[in-house]
C-alpha positions in Angstrom: -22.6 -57.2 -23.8 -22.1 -55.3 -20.9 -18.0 -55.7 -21.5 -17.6 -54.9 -24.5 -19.2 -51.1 -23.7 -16.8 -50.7 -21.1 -13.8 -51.8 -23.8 -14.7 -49.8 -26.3 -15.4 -46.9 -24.1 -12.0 -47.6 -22.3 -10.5 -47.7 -26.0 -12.4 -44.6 -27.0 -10.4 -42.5 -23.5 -6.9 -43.4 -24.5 -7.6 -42.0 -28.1 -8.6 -38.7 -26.4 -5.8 -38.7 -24.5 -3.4 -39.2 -27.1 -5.1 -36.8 -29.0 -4.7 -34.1 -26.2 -1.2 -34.4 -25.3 -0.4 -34.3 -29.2 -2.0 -30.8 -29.5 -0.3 -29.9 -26.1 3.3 -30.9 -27.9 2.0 -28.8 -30.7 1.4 -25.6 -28.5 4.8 -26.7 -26.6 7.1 -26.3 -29.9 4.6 -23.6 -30.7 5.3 -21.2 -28.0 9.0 -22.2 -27.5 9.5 -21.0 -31.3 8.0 -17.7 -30.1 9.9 -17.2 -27.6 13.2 -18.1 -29.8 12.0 -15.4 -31.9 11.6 -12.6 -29.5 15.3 -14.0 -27.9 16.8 -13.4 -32.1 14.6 -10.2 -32.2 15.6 -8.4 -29.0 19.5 -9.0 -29.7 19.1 -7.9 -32.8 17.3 -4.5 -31.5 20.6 -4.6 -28.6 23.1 -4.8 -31.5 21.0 -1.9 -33.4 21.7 0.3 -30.1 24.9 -0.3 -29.7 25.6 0.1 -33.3 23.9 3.6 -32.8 25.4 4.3 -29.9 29.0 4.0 -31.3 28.3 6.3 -34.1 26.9 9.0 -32.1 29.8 8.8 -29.9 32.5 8.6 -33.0 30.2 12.3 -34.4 30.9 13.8 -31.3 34.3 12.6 -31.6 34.6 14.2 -35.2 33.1 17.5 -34.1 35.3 17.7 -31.2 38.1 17.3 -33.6 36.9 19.3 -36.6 41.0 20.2 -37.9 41.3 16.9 -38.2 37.8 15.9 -39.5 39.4 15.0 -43.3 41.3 12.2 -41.6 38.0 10.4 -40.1 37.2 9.7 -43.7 40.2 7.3 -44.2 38.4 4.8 -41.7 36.9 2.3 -43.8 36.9 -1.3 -41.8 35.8 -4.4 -42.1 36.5 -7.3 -38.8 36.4 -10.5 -40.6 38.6 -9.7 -43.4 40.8 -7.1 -41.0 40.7 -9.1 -37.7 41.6 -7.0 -34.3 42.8 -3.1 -35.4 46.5 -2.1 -35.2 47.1 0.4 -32.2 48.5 3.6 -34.0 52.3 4.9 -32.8 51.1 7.3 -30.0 48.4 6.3 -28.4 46.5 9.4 -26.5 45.4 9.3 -23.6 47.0 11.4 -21.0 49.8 12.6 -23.4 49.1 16.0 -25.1 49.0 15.0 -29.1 48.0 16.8 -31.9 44.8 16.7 -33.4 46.1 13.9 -36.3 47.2 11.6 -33.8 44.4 12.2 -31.9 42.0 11.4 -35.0 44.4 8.3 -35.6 43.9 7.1 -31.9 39.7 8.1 -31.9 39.5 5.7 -35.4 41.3 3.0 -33.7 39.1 3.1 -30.6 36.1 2.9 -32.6 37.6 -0.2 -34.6 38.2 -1.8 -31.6 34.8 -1.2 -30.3 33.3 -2.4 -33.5 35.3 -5.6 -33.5 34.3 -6.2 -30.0 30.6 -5.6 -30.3 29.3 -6.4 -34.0 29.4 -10.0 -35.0 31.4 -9.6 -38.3 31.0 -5.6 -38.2 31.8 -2.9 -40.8 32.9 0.6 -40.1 32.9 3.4 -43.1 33.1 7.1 -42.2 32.8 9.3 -45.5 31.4 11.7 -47.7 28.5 10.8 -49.3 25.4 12.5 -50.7 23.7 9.6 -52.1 23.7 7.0 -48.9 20.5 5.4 -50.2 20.2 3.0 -53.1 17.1 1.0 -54.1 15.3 1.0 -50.8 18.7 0.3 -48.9 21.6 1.9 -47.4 24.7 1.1 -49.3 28.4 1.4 -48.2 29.5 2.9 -51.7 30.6 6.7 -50.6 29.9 9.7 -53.5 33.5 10.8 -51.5 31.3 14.4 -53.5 33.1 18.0 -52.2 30.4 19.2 -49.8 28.2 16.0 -49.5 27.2 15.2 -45.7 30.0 13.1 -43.9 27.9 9.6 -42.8 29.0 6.9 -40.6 27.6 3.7 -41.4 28.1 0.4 -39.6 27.0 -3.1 -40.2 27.1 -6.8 -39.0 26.2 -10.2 -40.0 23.2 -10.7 -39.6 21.2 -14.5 -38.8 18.9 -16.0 -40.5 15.9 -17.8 -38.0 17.7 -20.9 -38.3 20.5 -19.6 -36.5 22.5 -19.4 -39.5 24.6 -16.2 -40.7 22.6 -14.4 -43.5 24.0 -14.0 -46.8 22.7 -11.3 -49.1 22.1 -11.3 -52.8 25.4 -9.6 -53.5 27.1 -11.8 -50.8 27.3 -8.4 -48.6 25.4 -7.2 -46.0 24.3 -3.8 -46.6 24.7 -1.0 -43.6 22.3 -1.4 -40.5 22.8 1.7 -39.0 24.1 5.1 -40.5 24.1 8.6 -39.5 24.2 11.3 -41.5 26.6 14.4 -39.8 24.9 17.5 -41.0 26.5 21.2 -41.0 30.1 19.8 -40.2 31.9 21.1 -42.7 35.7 20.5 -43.8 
């Protein structure tokens, strides 16, 4: 009798042990999903900066260049279906140019910063007084005489699988846009 105690109880250990190291699999895969989410999360918040970034930098640009402000608003461009930005005629950069060709060369530099840092970006600079639309920024432009000029920028975004995110019209809407107030044309 005194064997069979020490079978079962031998039995009985090995259950517990299987039972712990499934729960410590479990809490594994648990905390390496968290920490795949954060990874997705803080790119997404580094893409968001840059994203910002660029169009502070392309506003300054525009005020700098207020003559030629009307010619920003032809910049409307999208990486996948355009693929890398043509380099304009005259490109400025220690040359004296006028203030068209230096709105032509500023547009082109912010193309090419767009296709270089948003996965599948989108670049629209125009006139728009109604940027909003059911909750969510929109890339439709009012193109409305004395509406705010906005410059809105977007990407593909991922869904947790890893996969790129489609949206219900098949478009992503804008992720960042800023809204240029008192610049006037």
């Amino acid at each position: 009798m005194g064997t069979r105690k020490m079978t079962a109880a031998a039995g009985f250990s090995l259950l517990e042990v299987l039972v712990a190291m499934l729960l410590l699999a479990m809490g594994v895969i648990g905390a390496s999903a968290m920490q795949l989410h954060a990874l997705r999360t803080r790119h997404e918040s580094a893409t968001l900066s840059a994203a910002m970034r660029m169009a502070a930098d392309m506003a300054d640009r525009i005020r700098a260049n207020a003559a030629s402000a009307h010619l920003y608003l032809e910049l409307d461009y999208e990486s996948a279906r355009e693929g890398e930005p043509q380099l304009p005629a005259r490109q400025c950069r220690a040359a004296a140019c006028t203030s068209g060709e230096m709105a032509r060369f500023d547009a082109y530099q912010f193309q090419q910063l767009v296709h270089d840092s948003l996965p599948g970006g989108r670049a629209r600079i125009c006139r728009d007084a109604a940027t909003w639309a059911a909750g969510r920024p929109r890339w439709e432009c009012s193109n409305a005489a004395g509406a705010p000029l906005v410059i809105k920028l977007g990407w593909r975004a991922r869904n947790p699988d890893g996969t790129p995110a489609q949206a219900a019209t098949d478009e992503q809407p804008p992720a960042a846009v800023l809204v240029l107030a008192g610049l006037t044309l």
